[in-house]
N, CA, C and O atoms as CSV, one atom per row, in Angstrom:
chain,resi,resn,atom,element,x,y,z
A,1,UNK,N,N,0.822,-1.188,0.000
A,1,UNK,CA,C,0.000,0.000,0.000
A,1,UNK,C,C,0.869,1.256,0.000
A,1,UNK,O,O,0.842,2.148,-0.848
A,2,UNK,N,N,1.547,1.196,0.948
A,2,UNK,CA,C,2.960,2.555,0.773
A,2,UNK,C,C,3.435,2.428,-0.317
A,2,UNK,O,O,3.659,3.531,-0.814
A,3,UNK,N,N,3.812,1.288,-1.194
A,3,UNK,CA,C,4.608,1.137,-2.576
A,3,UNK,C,C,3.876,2.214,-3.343
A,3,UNK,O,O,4.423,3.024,-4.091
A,4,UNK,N,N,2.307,2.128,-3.027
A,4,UNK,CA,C,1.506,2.534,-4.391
A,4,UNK,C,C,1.032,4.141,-3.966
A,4,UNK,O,O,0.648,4.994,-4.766
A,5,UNK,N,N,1.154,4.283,-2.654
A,5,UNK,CA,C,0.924,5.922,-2.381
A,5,UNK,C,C,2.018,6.434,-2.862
A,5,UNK,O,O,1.826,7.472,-3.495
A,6,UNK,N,N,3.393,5.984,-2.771
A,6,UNK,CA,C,4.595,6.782,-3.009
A,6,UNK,C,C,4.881,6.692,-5.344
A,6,UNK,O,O,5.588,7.357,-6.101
A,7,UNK,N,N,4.240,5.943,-5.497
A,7,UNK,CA,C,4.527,5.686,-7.058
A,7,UNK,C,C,2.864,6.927,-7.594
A,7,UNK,O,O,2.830,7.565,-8.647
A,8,UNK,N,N,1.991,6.929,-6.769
A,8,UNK,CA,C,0.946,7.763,-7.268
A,8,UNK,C,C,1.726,8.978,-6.782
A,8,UNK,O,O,1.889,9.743,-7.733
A,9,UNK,N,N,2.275,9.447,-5.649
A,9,UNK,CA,C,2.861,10.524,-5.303
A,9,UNK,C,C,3.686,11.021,-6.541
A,9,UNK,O,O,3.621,12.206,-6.867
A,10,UNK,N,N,4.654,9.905,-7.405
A,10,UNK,CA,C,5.507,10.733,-7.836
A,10,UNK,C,C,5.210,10.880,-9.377
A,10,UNK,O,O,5.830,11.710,-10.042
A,11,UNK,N,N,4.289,10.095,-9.912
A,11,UNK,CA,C,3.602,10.056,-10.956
A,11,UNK,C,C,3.140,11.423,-10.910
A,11,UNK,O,O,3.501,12.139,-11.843
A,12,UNK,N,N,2.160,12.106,-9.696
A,12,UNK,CA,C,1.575,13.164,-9.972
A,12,UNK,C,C,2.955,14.343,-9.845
A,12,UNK,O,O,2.927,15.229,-10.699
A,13,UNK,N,N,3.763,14.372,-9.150
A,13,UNK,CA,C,4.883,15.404,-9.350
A,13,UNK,C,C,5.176,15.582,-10.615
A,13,UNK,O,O,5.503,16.692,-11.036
A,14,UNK,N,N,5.089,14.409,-11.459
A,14,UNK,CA,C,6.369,14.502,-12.539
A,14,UNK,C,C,5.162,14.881,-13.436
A,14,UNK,O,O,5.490,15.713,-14.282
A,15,UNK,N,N,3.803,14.492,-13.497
A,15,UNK,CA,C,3.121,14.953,-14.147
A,15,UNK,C,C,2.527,16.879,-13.635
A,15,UNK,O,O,1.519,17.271,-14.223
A,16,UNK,N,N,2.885,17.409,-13.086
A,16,UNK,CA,C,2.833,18.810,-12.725
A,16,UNK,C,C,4.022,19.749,-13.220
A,16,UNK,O,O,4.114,20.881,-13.694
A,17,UNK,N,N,4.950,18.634,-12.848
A,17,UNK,CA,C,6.553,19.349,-13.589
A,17,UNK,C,C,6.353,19.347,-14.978
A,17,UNK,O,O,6.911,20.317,-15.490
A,18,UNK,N,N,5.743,18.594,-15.819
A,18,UNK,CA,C,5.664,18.320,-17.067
A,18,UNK,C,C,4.875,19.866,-17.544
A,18,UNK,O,O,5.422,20.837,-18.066
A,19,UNK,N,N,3.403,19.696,-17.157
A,19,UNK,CA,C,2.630,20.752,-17.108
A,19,UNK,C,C,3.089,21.782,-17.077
A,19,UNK,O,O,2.817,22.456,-18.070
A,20,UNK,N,N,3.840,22.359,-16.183
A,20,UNK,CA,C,4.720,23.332,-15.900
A,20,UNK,C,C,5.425,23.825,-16.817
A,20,UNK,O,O,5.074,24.990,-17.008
A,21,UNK,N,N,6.612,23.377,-17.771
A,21,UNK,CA,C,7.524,23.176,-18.589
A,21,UNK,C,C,6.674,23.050,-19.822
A,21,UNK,O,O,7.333,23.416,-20.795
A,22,UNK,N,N,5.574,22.705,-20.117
A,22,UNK,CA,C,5.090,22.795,-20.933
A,22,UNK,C,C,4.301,24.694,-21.168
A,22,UNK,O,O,4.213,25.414,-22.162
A,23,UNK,N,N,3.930,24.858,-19.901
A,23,UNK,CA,C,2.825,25.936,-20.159
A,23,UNK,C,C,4.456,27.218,-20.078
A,23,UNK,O,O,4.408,28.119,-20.916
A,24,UNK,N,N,5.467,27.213,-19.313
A,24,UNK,CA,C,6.838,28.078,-19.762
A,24,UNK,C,C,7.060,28.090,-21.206
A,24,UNK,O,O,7.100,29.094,-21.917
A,25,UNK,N,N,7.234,26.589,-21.650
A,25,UNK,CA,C,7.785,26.743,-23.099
A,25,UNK,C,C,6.407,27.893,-23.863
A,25,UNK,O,O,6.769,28.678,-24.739
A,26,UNK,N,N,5.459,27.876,-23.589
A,26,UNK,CA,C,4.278,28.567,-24.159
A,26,UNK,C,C,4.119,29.825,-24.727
A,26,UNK,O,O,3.921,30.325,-25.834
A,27,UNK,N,N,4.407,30.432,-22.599
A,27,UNK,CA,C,4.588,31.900,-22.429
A,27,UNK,C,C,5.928,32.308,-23.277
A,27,UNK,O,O,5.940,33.447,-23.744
A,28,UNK,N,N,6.727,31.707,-23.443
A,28,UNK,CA,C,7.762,32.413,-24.371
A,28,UNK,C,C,7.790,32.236,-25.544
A,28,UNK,O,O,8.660,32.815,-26.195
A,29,UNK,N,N,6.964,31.485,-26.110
A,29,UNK,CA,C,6.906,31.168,-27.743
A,29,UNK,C,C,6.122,32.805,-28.068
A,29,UNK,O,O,6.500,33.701,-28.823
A,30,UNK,N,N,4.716,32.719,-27.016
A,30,UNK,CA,C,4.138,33.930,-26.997
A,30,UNK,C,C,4.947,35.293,-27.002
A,30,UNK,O,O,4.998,36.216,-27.816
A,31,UNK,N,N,5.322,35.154,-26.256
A,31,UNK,CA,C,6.002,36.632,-25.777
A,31,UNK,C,C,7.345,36.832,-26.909
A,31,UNK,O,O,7.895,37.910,-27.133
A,32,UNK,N,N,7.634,35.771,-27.416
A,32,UNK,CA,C,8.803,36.522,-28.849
A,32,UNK,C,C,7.650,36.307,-30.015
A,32,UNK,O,O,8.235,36.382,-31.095
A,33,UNK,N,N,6.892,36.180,-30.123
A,33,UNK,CA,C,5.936,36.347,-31.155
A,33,UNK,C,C,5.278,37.542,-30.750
A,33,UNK,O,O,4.609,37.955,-31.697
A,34,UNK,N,N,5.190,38.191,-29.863
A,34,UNK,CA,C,4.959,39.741,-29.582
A,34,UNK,C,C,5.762,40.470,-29.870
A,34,UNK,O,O,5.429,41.568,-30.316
A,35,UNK,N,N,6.948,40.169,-29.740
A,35,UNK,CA,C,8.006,41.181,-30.140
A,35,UNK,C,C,7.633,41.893,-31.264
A,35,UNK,O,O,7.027,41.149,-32.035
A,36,UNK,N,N,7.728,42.901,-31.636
A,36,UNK,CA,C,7.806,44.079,-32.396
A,36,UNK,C,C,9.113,44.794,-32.847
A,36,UNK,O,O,9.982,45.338,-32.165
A,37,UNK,N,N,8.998,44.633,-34.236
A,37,UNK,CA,C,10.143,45.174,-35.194
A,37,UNK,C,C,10.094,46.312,-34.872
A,37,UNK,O,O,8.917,46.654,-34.753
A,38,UNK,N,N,11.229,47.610,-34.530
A,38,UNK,CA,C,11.464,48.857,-34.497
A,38,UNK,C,C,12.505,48.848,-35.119
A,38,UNK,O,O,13.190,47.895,-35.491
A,39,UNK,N,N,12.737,50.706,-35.331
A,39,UNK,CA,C,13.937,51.020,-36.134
A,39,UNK,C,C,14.543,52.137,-34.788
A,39,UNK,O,O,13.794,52.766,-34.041
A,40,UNK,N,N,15.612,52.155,-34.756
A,40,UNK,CA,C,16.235,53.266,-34.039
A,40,UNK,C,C,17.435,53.349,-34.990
A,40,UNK,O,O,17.922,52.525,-35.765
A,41,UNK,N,N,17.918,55.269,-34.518
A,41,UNK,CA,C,19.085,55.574,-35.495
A,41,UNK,C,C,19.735,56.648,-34.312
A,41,UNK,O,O,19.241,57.426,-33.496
A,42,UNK,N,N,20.999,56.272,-34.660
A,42,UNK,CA,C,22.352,56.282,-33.848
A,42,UNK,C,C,23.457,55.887,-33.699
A,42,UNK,O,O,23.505,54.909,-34.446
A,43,UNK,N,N,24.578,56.010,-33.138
A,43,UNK,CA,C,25.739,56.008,-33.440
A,43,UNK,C,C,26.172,54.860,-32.778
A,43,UNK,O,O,25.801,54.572,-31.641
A,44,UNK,N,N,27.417,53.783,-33.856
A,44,UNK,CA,C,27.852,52.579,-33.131
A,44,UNK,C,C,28.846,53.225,-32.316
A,44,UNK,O,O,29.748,53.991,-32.657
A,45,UNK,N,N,28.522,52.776,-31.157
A,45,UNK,CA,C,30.043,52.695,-30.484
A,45,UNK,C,C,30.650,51.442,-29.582
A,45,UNK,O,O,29.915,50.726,-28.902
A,46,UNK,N,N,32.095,51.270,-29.665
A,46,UNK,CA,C,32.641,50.446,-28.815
A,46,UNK,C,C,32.158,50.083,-26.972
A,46,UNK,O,O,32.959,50.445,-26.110
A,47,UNK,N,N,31.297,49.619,-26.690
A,47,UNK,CA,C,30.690,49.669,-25.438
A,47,UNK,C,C,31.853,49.438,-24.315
A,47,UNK,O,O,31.399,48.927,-23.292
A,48,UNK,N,N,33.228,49.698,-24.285
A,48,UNK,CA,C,34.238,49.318,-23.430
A,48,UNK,C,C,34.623,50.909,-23.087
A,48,UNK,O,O,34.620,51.500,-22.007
A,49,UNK,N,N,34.987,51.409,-24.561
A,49,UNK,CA,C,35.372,53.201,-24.648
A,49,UNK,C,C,34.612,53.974,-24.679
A,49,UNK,O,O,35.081,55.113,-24.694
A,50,UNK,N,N,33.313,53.886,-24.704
A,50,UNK,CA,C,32.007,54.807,-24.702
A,50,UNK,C,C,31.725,54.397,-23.191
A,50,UNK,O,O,32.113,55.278,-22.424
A,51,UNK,N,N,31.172,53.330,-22.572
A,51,UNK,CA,C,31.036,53.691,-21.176
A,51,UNK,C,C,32.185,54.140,-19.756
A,51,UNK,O,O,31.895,54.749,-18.727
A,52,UNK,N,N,33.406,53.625,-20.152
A,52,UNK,CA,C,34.418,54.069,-19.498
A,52,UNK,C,C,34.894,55.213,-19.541
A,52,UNK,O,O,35.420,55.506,-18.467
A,53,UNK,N,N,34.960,56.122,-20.414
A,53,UNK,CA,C,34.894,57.127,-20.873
A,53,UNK,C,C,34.675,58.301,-21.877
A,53,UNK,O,O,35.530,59.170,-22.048
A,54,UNK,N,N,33.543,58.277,-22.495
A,54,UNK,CA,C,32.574,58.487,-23.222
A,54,UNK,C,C,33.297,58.547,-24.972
A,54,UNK,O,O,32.872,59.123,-25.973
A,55,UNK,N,N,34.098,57.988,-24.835
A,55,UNK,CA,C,34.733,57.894,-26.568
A,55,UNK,C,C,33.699,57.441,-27.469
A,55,UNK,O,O,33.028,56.409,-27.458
A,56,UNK,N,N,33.714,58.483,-28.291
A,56,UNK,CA,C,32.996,57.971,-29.565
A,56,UNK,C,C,32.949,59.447,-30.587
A,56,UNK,O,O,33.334,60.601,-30.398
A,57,UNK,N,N,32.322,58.796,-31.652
A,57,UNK,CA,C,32.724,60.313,-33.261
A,57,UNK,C,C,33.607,59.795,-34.072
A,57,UNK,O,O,33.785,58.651,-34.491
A,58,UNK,N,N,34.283,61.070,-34.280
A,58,UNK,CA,C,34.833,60.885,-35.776
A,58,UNK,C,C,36.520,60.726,-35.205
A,58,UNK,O,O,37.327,60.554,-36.119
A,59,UNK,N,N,36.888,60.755,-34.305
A,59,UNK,CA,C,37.858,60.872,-33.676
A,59,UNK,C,C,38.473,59.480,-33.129
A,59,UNK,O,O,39.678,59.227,-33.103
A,60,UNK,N,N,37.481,58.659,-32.715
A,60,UNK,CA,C,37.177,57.896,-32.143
A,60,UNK,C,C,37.418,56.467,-33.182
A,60,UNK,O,O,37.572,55.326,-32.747
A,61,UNK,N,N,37.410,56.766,-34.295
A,61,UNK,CA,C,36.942,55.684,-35.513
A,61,UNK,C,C,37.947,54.465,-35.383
A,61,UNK,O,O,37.673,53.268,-35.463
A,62,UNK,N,N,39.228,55.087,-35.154
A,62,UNK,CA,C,40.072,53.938,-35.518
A,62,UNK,C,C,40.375,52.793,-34.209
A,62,UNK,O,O,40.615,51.591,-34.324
A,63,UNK,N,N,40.289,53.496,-33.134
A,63,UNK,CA,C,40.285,52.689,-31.810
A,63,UNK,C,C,38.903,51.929,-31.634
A,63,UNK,O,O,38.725,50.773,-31.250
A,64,UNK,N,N,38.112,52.739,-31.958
A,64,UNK,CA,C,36.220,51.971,-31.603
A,64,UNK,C,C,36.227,50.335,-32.569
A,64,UNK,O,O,35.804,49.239,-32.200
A,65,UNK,N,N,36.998,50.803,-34.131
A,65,UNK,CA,C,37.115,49.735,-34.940
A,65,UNK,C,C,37.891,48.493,-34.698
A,65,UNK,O,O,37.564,47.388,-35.128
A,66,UNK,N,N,38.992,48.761,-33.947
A,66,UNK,CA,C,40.263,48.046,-33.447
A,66,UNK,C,C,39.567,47.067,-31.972
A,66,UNK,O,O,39.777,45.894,-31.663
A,67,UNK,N,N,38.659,48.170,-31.270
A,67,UNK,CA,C,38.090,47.371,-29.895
A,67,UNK,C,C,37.402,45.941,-30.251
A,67,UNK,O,O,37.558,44.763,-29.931
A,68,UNK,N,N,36.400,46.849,-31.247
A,68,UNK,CA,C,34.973,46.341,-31.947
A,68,UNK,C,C,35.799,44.536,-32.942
A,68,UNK,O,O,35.367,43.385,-33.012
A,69,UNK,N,N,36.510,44.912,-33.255
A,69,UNK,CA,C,37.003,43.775,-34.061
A,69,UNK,C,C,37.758,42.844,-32.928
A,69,UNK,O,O,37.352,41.687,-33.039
A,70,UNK,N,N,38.313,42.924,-32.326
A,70,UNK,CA,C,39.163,42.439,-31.070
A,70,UNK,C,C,37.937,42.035,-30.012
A,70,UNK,O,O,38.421,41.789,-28.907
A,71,UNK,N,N,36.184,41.870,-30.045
A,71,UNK,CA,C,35.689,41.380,-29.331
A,71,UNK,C,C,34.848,42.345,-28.523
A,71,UNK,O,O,33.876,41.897,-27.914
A,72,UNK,N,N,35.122,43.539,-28.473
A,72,UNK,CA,C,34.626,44.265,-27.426
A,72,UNK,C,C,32.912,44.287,-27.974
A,72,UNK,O,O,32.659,44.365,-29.176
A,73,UNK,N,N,31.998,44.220,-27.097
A,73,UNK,CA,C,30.115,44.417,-27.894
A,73,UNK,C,C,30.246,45.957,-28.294
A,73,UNK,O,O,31.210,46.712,-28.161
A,74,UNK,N,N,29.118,46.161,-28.766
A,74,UNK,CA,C,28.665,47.133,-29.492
A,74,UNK,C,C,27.495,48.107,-29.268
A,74,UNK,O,O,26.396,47.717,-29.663
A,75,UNK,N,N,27.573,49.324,-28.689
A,75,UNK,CA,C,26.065,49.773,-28.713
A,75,UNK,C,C,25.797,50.914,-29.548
A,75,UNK,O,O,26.556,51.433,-30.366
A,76,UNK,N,N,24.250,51.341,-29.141
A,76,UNK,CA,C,23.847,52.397,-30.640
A,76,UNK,C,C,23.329,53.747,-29.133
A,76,UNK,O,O,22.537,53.908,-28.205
A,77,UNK,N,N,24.524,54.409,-29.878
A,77,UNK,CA,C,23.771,55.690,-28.780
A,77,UNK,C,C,22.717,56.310,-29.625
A,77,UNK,O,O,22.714,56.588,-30.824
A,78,UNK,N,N,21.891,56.445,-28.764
A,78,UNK,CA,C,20.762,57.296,-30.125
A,78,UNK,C,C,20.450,58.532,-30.145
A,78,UNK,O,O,21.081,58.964,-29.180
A,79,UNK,N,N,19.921,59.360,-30.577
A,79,UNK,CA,C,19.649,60.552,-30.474
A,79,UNK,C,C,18.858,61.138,-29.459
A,79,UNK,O,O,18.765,62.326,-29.150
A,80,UNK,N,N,18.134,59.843,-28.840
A,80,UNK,CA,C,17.698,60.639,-27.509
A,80,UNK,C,C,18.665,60.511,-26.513
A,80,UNK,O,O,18.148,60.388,-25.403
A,81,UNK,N,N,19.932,60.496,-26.511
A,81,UNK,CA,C,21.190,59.985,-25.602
A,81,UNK,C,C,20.985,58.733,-24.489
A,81,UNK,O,O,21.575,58.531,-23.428
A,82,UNK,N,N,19.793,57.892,-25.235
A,82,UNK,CA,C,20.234,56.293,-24.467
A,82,UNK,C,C,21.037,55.554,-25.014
A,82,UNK,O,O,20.924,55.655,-26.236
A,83,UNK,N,N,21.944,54.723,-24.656
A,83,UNK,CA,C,22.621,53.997,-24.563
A,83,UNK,C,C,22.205,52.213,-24.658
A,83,UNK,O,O,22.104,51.555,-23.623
A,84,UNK,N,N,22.017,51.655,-25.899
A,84,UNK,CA,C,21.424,50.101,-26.020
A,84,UNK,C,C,22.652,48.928,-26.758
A,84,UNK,O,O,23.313,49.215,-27.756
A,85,UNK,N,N,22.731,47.869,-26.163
A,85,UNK,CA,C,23.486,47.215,-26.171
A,85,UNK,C,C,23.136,46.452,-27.459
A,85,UNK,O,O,22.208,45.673,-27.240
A,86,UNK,N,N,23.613,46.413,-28.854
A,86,UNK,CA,C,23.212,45.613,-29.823
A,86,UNK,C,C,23.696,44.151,-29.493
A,86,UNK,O,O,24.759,43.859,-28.946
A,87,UNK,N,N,22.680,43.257,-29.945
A,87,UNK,CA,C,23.346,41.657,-29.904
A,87,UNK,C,C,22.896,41.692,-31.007
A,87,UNK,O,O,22.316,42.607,-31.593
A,88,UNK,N,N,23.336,39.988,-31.543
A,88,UNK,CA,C,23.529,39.191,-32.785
A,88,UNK,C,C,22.209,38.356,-33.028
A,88,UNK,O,O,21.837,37.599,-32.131
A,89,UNK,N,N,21.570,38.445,-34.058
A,89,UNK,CA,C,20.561,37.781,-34.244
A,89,UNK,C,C,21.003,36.511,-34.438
A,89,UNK,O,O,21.774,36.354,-35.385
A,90,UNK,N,N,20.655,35.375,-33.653
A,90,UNK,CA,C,20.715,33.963,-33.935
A,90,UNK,C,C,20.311,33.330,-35.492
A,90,UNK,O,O,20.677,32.277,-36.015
A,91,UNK,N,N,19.531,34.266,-35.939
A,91,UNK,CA,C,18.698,33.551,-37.039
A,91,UNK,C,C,20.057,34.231,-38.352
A,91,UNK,O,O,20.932,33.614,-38.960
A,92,UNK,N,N,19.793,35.265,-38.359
A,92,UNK,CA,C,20.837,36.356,-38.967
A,92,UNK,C,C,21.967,36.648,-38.992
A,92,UNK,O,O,22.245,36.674,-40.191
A,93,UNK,N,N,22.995,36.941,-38.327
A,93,UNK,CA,C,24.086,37.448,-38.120
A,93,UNK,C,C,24.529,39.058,-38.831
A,93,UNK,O,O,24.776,40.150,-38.320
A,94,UNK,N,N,24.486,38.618,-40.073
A,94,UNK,CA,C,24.784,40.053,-41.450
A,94,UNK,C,C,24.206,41.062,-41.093
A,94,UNK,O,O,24.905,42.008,-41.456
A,95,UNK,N,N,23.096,41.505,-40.456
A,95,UNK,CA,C,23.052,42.902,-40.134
A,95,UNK,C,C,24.025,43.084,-38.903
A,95,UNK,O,O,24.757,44.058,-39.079
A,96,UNK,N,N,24.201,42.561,-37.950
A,96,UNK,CA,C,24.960,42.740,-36.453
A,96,UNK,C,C,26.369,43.247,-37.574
A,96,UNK,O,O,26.703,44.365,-37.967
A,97,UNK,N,N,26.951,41.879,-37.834
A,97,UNK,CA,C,28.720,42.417,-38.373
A,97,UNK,C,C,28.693,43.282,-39.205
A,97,UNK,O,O,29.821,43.769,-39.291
A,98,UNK,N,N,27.664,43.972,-40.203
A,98,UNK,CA,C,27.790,44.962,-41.094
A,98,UNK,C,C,27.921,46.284,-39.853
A,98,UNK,O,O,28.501,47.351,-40.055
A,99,UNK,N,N,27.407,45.989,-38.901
A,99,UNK,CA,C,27.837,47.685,-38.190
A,99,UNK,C,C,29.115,47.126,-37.627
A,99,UNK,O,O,29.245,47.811,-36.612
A,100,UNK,N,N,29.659,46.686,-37.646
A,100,UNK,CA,C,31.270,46.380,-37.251
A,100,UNK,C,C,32.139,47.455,-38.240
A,100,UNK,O,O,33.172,48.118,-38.143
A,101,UNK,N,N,31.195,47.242,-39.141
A,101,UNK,CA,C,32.072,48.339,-40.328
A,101,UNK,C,C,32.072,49.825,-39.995
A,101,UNK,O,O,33.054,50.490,-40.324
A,102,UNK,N,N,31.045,50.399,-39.368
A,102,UNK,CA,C,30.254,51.486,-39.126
A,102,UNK,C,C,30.287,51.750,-37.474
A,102,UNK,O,O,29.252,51.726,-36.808
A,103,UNK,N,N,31.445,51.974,-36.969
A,103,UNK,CA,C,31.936,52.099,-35.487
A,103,UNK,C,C,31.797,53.959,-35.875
A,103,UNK,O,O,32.078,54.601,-36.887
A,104,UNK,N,N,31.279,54.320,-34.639
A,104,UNK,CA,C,31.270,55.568,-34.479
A,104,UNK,C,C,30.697,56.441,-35.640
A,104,UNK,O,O,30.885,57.658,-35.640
A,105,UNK,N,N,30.097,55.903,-36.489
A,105,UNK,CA,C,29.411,56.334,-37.883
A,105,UNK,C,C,27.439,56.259,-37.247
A,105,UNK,O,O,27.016,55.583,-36.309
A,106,UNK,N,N,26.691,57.125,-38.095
A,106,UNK,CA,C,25.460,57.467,-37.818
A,106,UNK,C,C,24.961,55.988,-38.886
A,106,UNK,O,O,25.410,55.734,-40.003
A,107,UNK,N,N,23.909,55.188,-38.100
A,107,UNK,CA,C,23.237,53.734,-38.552
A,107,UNK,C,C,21.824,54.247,-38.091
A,107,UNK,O,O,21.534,55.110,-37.262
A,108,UNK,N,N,20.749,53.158,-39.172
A,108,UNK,CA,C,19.262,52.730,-38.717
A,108,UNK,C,C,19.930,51.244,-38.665
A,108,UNK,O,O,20.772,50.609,-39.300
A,109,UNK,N,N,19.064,51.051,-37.533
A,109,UNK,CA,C,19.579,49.685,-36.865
A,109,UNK,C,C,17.693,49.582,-36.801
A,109,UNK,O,O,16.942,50.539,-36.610
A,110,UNK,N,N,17.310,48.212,-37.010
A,110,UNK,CA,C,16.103,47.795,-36.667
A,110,UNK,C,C,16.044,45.879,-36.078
A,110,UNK,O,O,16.827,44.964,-36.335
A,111,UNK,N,N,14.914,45.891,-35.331
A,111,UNK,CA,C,15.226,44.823,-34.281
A,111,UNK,C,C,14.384,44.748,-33.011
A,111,UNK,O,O,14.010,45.843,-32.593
A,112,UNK,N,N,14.134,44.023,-32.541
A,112,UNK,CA,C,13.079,43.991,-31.464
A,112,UNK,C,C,14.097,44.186,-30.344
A,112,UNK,O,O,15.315,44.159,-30.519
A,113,UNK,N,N,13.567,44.357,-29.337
A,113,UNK,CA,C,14.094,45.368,-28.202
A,113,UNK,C,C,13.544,44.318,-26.387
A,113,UNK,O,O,12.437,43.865,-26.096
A,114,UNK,N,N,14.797,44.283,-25.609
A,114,UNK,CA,C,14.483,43.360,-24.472
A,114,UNK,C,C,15.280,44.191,-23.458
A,114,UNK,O,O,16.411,44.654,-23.604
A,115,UNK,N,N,14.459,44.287,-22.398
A,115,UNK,CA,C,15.204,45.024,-21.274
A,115,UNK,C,C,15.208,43.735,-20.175
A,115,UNK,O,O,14.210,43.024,-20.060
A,116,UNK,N,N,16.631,43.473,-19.254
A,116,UNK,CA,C,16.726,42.506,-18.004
A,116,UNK,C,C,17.799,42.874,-17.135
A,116,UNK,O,O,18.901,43.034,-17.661
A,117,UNK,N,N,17.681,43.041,-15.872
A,117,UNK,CA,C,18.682,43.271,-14.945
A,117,UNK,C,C,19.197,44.744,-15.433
A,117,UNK,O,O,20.355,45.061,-15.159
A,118,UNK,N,N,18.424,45.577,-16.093
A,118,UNK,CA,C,18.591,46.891,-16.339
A,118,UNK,C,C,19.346,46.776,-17.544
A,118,UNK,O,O,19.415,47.925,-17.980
A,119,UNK,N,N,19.842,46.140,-18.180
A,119,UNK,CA,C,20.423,46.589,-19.587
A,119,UNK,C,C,19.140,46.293,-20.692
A,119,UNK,O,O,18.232,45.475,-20.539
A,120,UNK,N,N,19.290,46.933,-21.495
A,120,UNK,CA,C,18.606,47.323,-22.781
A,120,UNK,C,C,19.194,47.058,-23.689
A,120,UNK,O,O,20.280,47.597,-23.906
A,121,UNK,N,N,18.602,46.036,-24.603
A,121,UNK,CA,C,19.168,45.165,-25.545
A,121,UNK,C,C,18.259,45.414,-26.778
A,121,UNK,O,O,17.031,45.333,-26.727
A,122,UNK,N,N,19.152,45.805,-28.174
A,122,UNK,CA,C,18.844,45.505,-29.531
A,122,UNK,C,C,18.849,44.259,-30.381
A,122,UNK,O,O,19.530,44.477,-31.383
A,123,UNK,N,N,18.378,43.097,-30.371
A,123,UNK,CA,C,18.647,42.316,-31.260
A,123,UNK,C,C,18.689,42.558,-32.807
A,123,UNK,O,O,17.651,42.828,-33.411
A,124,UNK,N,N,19.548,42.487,-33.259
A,124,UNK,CA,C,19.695,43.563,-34.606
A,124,UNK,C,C,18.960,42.435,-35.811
A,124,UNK,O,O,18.952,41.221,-36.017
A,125,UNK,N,N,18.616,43.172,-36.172
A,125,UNK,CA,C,17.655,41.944,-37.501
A,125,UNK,C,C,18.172,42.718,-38.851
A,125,UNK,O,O,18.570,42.058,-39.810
A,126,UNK,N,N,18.141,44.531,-38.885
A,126,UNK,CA,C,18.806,45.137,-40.024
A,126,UNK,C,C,19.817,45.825,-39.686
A,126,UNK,O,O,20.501,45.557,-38.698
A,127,UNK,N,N,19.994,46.635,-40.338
A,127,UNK,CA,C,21.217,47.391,-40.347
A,127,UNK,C,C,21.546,48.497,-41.547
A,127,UNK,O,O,21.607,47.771,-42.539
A,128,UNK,N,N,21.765,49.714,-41.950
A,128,UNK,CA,C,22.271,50.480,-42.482
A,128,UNK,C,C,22.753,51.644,-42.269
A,128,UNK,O,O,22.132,52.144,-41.330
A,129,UNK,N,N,23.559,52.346,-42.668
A,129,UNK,CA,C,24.032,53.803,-42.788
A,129,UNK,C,C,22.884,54.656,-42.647
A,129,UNK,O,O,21.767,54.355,-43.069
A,130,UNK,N,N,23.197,55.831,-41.991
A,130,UNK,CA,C,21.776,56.416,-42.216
A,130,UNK,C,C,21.864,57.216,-43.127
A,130,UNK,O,O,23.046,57.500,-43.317
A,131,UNK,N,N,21.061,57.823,-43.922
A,131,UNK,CA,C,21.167,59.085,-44.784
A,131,UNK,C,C,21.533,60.039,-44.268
A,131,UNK,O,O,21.059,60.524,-43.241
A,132,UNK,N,N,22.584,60.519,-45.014
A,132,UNK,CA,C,23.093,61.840,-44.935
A,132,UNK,C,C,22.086,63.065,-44.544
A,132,UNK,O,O,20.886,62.968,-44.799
A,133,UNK,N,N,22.465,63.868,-44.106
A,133,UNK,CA,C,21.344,65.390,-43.570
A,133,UNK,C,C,21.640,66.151,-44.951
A,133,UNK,O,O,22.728,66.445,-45.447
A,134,UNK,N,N,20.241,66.398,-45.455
A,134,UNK,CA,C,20.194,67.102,-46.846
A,134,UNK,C,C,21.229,67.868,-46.508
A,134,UNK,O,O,21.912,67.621,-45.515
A,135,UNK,N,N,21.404,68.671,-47.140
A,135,UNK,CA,C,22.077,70.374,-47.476
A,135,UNK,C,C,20.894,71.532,-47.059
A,135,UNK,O,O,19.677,71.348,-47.076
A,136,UNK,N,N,21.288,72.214,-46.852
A,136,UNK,CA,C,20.318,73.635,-46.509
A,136,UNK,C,C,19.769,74.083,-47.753
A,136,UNK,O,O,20.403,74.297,-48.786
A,137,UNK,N,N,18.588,74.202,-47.576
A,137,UNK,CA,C,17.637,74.997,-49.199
A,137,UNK,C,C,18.354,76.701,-48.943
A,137,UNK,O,O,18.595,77.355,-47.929
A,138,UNK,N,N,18.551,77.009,-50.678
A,138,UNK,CA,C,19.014,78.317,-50.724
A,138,UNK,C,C,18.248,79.297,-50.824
A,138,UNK,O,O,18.708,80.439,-50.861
């Protein structure tokens, strides 16, 4: 009789753990199928020399490129002066390393967007240069 309380006992655990793990895998299939494509535009910089001491521009190009290639991550300061950490799309890659090219240069970066433990994350899906600022009408 104890054999069969303790085998129904663990039958029902493992069947709750199951449940469990099933209805997690769910909520997150959901919740990246919510994600939402945005575009933000702003400047790559070396996230080692931009937060340590605010390096970045035109000045900046050849060290940000040298960090950036040598491993250091990457973020997009934007024009509202936040600060977002680009990662690498798993599915993609080619937009992330094309701003490798474009350190301290003005980008539209587009990509769904995840905030945890306070950092703010770009998963980059595109990537380009941004357009130049017309010229002044005469």
């Amino acid at each position: 009789m104890m054999k069969r309380a303790l085998a129904v006992l663990a039958l029902t655990a493992l069947a709750a753990f199951a449940l469990q793990s099933t209805m997690a895998g769910a909520a997150d299939e959901k919740a990246a199928a919510k994600a939402k494509v945005e575009t933000w535009t702003g400047e790559v910089v070396d996230m080692g020399c931009y937060v340590a001491h605010g390096a970045a521009g035109e000045k900046h190009v050849e060290c940000g490129t040298k960090c950036v290639a040598n491993g250091m991550p990457m973020g997009l300061l934007g024009k509202d002066g936040k600060l977002r950490l680009l990662t690498m799309n798993h599915d993609n890659p080619d937009p992330y390393n094309d701003l490798k090219k474009w350190v301290d240069q003005q980008v539209e970066v587009s990509g769904t967007i995840a905030t945890r433990a306070g950092v703010t994350a770009i998963d980059v899906q595109g990537a380009k240069q941004a357009a130049a600022a017309a010229p002044p009408a005469k």
